[in-house]
DOPANU-476012 format. One record per residue: chain; x, y, z of N, C-alpha, C, O in turn. Coordinates in Angstrom, 1 decimal. Example, Ala and Ser with C-alpha at 12.3 -4.5 7.8 and 13.67 -1.06 7.14 Angstrom:
<node><cadena>A</cadena><n_X>13.2</n_X><n_Y>-5.7</n_Y><n_Z>7.8</n_Z><ca_X>12.3</ca_X><ca_Y>-4.5</ca_Y><ca_Z>7.8</ca_Z><c_X>13.2</c_X><c_Y>-3.3</c_Y><c_Z>7.8</c_Z><o_X>14.2</o_X><o_Y>-3.3</o_Y><o_Z>8.5</o_Z></node>
<node><cadena>A</cadena><n_X>12.8</n_X><n_Y>-2.2</n_Y><n_Z>7.1</n_Z><ca_X>13.7</ca_X><ca_Y>-1.1</ca_Y><ca_Z>7.1</ca_Z><c_X>12.9</c_X><c_Y>0.0</c_Y><c_Z>7.9</c_Z><o_X>13.4</o_X><o_Y>1.1</o_Y><o_Z>8.0</o_Z></node>
***
This chain:
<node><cadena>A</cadena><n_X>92.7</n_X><n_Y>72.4</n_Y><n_Z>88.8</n_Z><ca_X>93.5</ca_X><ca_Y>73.6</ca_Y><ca_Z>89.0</ca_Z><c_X>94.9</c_X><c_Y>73.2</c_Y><c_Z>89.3</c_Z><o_X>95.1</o_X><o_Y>72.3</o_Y><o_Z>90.1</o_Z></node>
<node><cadena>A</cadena><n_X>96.1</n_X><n_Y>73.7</n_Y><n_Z>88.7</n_Z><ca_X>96.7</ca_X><ca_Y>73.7</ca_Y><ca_Z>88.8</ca_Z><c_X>98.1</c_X><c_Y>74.9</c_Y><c_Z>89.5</c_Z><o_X>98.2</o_X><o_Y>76.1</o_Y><o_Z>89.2</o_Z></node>
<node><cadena>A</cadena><n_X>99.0</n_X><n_Y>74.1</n_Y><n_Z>90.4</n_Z><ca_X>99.4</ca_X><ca_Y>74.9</ca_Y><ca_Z>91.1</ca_Z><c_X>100.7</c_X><c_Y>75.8</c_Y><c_Z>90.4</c_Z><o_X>101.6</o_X><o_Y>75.2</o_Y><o_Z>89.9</o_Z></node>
<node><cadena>A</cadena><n_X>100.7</n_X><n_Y>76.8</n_Y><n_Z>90.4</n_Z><ca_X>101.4</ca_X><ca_Y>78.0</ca_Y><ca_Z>90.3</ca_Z><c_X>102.1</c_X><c_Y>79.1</c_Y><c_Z>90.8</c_Z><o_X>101.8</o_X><o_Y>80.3</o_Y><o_Z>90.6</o_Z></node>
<node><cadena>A</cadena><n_X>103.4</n_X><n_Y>78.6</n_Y><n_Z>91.5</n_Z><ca_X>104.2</ca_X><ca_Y>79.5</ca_Y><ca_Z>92.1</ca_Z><c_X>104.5</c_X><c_Y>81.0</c_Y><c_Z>91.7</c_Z><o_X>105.0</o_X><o_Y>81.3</o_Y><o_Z>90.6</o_Z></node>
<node><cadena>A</cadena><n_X>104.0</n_X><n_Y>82.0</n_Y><n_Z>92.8</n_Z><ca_X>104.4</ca_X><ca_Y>83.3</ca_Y><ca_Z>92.4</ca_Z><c_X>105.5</c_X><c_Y>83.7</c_Y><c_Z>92.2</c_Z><o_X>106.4</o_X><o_Y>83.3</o_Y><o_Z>92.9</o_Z></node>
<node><cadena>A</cadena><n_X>105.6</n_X><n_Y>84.6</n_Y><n_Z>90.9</n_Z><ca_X>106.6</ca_X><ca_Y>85.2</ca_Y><ca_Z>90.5</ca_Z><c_X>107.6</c_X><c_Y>85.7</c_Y><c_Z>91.5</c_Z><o_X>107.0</o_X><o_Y>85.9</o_Y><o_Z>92.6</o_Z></node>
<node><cadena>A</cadena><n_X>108.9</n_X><n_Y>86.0</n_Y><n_Z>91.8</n_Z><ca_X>109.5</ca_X><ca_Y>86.9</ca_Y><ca_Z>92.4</ca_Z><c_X>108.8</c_X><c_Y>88.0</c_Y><c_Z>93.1</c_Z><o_X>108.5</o_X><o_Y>88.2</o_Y><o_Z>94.2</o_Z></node>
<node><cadena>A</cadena><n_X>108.6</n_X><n_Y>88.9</n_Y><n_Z>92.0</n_Z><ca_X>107.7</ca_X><ca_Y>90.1</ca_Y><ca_Z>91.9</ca_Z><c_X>106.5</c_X><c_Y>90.2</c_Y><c_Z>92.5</c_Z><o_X>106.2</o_X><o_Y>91.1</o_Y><o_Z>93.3</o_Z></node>
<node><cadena>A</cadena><n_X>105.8</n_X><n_Y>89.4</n_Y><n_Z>92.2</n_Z><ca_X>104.3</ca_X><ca_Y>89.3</ca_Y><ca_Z>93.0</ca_Z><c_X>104.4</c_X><c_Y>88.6</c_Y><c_Z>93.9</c_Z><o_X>103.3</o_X><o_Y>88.3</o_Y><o_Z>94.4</o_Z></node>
<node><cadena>A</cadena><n_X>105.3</n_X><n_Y>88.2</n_Y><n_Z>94.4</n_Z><ca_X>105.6</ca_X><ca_Y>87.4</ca_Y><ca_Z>95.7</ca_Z><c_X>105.8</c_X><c_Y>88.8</c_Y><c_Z>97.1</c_Z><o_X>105.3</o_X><o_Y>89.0</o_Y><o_Z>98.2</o_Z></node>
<node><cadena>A</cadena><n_X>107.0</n_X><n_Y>89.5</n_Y><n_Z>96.3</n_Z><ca_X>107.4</ca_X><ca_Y>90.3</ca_Y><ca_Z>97.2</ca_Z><c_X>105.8</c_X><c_Y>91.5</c_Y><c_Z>97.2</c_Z><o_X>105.5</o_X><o_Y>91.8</o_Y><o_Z>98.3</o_Z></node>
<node><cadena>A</cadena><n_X>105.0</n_X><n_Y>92.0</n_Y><n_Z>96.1</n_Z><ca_X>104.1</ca_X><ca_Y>92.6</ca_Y><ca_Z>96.3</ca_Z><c_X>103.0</c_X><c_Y>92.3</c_Y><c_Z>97.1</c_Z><o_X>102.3</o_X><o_Y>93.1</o_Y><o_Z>97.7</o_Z></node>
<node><cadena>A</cadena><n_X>102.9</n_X><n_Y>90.8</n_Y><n_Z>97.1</n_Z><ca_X>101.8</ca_X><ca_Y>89.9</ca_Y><ca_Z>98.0</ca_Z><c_X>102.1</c_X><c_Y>90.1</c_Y><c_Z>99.9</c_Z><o_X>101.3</o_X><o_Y>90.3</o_Y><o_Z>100.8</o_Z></node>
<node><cadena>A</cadena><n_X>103.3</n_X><n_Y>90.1</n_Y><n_Z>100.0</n_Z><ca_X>103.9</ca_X><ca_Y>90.3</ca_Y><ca_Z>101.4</ca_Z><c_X>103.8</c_X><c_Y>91.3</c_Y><c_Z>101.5</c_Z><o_X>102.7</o_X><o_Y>91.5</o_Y><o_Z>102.1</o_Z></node>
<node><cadena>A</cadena><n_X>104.3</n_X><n_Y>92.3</n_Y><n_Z>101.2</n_Z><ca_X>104.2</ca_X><ca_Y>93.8</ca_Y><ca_Z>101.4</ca_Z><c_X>102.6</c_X><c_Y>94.1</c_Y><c_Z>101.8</c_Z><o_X>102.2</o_X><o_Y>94.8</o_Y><o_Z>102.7</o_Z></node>
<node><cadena>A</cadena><n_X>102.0</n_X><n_Y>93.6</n_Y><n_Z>100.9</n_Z><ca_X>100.4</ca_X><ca_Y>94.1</ca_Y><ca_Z>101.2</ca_Z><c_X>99.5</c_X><c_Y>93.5</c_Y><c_Z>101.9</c_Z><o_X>98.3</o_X><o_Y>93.7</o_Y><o_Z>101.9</o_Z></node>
<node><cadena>A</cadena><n_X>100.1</n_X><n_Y>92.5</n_Y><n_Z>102.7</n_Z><ca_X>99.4</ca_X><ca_Y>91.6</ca_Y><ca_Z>103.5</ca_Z><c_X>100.3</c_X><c_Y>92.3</c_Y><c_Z>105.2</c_Z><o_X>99.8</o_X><o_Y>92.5</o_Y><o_Z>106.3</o_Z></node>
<node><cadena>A</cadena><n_X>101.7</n_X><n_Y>92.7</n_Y><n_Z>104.8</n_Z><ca_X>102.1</ca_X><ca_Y>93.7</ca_Y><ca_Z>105.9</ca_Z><c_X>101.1</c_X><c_Y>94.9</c_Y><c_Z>106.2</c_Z><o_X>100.7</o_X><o_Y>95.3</o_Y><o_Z>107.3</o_Z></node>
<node><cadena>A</cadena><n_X>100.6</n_X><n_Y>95.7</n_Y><n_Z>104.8</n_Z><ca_X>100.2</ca_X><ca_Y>96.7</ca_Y><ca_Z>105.3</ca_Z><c_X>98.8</c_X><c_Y>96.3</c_Y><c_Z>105.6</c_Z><o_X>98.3</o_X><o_Y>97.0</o_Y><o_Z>106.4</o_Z></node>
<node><cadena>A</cadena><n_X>97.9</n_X><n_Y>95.3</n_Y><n_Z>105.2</n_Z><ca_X>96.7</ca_X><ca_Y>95.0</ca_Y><ca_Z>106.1</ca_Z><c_X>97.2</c_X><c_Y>94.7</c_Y><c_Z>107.3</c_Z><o_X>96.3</o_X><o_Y>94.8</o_Y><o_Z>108.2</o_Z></node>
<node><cadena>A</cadena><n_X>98.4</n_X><n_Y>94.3</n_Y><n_Z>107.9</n_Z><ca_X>98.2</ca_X><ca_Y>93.7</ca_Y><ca_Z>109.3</ca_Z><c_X>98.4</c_X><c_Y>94.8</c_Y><c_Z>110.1</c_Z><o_X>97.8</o_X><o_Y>95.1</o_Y><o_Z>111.1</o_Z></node>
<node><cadena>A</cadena><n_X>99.3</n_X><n_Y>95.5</n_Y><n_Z>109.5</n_Z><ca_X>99.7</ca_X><ca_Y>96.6</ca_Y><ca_Z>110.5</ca_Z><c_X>98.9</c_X><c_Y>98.1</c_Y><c_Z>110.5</c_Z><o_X>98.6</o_X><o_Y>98.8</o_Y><o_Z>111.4</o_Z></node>
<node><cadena>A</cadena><n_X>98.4</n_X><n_Y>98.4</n_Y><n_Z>108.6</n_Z><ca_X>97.5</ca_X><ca_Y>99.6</ca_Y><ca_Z>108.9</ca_Z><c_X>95.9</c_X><c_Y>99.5</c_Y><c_Z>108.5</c_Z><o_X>95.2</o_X><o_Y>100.5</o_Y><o_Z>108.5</o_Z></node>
<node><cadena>A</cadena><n_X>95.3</n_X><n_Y>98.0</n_Y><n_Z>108.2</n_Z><ca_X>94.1</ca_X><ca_Y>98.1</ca_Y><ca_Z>107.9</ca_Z><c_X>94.0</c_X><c_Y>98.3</c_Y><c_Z>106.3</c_Z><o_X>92.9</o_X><o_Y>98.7</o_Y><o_Z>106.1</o_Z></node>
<node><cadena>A</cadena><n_X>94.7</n_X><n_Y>98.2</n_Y><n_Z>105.2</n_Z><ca_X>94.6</ca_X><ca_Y>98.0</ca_Y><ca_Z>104.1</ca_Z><c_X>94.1</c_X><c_Y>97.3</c_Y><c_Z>103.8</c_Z><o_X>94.3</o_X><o_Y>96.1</o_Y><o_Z>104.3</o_Z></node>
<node><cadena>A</cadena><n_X>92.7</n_X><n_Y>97.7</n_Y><n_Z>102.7</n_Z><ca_X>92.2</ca_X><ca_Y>96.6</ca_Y><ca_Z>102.2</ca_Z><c_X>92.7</c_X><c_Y>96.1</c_Y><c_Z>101.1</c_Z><o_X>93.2</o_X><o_Y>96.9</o_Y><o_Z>100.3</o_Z></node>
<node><cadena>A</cadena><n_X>92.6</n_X><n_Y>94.3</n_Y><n_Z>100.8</n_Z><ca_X>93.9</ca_X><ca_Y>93.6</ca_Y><ca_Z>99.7</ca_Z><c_X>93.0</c_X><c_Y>93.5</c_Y><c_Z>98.7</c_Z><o_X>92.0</o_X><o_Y>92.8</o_Y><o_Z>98.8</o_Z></node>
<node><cadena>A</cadena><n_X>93.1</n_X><n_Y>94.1</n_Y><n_Z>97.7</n_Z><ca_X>92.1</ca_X><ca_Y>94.1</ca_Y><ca_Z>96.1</ca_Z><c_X>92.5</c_X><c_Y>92.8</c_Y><c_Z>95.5</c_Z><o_X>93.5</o_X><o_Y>92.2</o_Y><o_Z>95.9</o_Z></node>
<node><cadena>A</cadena><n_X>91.8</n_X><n_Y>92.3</n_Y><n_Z>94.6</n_Z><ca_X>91.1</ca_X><ca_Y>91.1</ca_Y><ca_Z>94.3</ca_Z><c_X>90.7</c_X><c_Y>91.2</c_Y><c_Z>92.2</c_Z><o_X>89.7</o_X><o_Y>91.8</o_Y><o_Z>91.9</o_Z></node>
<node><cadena>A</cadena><n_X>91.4</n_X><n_Y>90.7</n_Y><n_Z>91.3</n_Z><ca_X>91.1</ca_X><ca_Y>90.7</ca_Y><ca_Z>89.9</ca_Z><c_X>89.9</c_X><c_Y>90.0</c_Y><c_Z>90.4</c_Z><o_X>89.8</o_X><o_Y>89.0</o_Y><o_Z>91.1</o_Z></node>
<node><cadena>A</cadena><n_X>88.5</n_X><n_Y>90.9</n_Y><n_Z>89.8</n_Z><ca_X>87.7</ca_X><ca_Y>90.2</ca_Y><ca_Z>90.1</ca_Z><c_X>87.8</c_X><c_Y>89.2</c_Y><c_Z>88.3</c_Z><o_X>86.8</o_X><o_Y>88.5</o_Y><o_Z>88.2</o_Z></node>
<node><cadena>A</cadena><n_X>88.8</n_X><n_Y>89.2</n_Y><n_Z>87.1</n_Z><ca_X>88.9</ca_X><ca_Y>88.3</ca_Y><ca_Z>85.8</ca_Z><c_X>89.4</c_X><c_Y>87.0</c_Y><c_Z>86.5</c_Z><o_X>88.8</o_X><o_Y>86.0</o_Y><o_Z>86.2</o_Z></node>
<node><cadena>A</cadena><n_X>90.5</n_X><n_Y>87.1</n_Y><n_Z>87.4</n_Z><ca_X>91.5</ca_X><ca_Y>85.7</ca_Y><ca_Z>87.5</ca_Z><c_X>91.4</c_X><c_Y>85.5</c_Y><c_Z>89.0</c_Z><o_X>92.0</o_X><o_Y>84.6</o_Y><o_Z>89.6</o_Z></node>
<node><cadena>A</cadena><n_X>90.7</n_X><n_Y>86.2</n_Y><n_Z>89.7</n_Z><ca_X>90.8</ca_X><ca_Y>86.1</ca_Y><ca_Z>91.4</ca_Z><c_X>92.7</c_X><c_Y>86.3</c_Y><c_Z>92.3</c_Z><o_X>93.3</o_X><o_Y>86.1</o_Y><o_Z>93.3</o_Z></node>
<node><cadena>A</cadena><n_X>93.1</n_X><n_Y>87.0</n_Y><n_Z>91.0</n_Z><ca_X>94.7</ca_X><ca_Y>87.3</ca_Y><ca_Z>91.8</ca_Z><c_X>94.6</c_X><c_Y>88.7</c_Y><c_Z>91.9</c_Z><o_X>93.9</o_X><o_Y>89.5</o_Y><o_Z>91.5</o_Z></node>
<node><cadena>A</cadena><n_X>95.8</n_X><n_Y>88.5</n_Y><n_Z>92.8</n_Z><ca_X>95.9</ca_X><ca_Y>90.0</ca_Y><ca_Z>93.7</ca_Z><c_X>96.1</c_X><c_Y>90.9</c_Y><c_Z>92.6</c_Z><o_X>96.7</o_X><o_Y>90.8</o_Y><o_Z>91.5</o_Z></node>
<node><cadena>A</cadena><n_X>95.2</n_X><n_Y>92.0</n_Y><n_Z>93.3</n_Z><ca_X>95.5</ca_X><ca_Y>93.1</ca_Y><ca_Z>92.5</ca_Z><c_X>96.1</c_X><c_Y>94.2</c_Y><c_Z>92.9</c_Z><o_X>96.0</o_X><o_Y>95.0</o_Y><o_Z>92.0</o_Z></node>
<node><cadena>A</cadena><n_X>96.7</n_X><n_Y>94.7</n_Y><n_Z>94.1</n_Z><ca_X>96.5</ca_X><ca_Y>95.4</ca_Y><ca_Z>95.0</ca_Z><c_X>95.9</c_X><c_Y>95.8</c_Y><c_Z>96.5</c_Z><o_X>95.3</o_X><o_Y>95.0</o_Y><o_Z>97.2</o_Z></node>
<node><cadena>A</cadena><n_X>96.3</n_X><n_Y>97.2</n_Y><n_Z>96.8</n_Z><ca_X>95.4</ca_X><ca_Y>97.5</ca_Y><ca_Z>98.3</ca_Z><c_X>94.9</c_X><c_Y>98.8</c_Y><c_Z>98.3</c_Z><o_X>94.9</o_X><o_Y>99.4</o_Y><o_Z>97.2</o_Z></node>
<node><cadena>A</cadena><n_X>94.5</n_X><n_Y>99.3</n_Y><n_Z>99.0</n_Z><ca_X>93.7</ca_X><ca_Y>100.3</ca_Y><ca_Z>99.1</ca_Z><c_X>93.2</c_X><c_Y>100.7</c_Y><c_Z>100.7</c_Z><o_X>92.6</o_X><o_Y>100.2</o_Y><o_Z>101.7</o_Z></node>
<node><cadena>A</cadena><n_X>93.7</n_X><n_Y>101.7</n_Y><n_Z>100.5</n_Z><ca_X>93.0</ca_X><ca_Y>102.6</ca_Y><ca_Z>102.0</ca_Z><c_X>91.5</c_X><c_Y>102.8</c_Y><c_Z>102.6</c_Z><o_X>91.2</o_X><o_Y>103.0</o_Y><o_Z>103.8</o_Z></node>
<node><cadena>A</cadena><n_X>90.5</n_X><n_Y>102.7</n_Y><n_Z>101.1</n_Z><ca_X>88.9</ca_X><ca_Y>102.2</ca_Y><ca_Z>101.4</ca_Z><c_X>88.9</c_X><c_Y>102.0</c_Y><c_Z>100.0</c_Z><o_X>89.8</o_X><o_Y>102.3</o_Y><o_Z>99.2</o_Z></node>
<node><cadena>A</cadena><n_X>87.5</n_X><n_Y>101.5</n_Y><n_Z>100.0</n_Z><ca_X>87.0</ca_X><ca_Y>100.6</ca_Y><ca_Z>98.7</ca_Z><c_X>85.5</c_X><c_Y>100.7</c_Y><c_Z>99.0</c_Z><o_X>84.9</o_X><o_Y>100.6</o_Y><o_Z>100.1</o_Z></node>
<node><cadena>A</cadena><n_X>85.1</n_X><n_Y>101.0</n_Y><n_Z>97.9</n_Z><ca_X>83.7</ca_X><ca_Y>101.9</ca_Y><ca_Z>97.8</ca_Z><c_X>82.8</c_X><c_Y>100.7</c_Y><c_Z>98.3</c_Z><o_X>83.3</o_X><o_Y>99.5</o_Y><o_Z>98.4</o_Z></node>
<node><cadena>A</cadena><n_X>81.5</n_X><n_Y>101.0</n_Y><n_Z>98.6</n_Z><ca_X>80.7</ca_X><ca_Y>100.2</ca_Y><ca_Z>98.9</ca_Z><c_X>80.2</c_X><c_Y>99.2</c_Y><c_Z>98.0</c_Z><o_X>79.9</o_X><o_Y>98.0</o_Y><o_Z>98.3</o_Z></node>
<node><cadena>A</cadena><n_X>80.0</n_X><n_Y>99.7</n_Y><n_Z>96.7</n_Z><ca_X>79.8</ca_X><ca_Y>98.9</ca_Y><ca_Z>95.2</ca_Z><c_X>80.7</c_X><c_Y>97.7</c_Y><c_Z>95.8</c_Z><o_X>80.4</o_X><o_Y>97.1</o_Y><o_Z>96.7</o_Z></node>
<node><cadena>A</cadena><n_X>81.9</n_X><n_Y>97.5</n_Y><n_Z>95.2</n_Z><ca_X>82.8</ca_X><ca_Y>97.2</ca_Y><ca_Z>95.2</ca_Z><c_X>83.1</c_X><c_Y>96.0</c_Y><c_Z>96.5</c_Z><o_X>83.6</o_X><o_Y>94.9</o_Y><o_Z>96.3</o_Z></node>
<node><cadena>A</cadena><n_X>82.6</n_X><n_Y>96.4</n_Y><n_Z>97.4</n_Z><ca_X>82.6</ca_X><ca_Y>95.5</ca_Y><ca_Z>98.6</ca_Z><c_X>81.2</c_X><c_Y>94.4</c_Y><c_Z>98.6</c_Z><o_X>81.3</o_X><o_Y>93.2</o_Y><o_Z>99.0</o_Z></node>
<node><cadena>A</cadena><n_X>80.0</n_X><n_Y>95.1</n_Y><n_Z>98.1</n_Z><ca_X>78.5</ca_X><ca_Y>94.5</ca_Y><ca_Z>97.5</ca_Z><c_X>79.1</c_X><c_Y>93.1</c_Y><c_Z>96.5</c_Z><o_X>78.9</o_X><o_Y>91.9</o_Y><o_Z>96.5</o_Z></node>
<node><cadena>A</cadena><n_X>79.8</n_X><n_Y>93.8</n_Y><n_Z>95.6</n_Z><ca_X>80.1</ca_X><ca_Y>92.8</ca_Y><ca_Z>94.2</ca_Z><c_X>80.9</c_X><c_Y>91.5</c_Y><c_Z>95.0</c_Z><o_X>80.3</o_X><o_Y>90.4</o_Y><o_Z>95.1</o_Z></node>
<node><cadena>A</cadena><n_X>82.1</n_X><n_Y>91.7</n_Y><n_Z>95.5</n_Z><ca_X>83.2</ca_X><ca_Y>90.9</ca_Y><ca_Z>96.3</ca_Z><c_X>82.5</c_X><c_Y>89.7</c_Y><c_Z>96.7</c_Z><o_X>82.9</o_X><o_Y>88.5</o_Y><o_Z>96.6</o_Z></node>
<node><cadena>A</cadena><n_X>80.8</n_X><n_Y>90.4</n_Y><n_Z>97.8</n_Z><ca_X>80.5</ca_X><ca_Y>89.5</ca_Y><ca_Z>98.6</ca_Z><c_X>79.3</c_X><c_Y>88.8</c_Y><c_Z>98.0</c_Z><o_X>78.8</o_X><o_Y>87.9</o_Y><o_Z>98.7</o_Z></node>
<node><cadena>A</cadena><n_X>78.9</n_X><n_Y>89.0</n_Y><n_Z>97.2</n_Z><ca_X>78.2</ca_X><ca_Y>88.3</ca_Y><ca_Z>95.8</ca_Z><c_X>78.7</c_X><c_Y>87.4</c_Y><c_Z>95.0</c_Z><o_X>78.2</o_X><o_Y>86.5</o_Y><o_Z>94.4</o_Z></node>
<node><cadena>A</cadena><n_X>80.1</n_X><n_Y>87.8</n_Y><n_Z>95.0</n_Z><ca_X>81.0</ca_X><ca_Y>86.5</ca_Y><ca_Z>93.7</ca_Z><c_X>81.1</c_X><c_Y>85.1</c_Y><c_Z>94.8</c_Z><o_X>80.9</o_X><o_Y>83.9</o_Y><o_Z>94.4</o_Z></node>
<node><cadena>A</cadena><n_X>81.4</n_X><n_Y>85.6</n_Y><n_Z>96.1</n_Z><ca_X>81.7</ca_X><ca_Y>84.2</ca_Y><ca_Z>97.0</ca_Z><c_X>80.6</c_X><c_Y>83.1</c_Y><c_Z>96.9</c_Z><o_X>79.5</o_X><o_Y>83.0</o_Y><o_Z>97.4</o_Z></node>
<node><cadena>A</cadena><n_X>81.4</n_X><n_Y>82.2</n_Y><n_Z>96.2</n_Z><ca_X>79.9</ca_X><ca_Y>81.2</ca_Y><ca_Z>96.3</ca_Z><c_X>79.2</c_X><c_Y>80.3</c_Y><c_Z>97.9</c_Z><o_X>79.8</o_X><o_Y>80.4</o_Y><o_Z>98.9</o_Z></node>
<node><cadena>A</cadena><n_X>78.1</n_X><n_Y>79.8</n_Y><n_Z>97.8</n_Z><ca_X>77.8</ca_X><ca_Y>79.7</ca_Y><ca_Z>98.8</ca_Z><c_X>77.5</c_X><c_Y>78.8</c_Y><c_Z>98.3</c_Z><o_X>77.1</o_X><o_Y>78.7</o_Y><o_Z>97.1</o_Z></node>
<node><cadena>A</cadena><n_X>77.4</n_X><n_Y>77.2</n_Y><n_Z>99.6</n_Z><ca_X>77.6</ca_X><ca_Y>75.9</ca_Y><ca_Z>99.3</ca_Z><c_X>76.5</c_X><c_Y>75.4</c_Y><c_Z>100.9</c_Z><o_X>77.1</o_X><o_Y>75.6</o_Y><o_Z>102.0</o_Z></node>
<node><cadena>A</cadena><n_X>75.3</n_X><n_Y>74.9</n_Y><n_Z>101.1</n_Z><ca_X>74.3</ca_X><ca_Y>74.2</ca_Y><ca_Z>101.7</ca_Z><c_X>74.8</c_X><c_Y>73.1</c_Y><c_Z>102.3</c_Z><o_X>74.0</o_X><o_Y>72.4</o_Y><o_Z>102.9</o_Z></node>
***
């Protein structure tokens, strides 16, 4: 894997949305194609929360 500095743009979108989880509880959306930010969201259906915690691999 190689490393990949965020754009300007998704840099400043990345902070902003890590502000608004700290301060209002926004949840930070996830490409579930490339694993990069996709956004936030005020709730996120339960599907959606099921799938998230399914992709996470789990290691013994």
């Amino acid at each position: 894997m190689d490393f990949r500095p965020l754009a300007e743009t998704e840099r400043r979108q990345l902070l902003t949305a890590l502000r608004g989880h700290a301060d209002r509880g926004l949840a930070l959306l996830i490409d579930p194609k490339d694993t990069g930010f996709a956004g936030t969201a005020e709730e996120v259906p339960d599907e959606q929360v099921i799938a998230a915690v399914k992709s996470v691999p789990v290691h013994y």
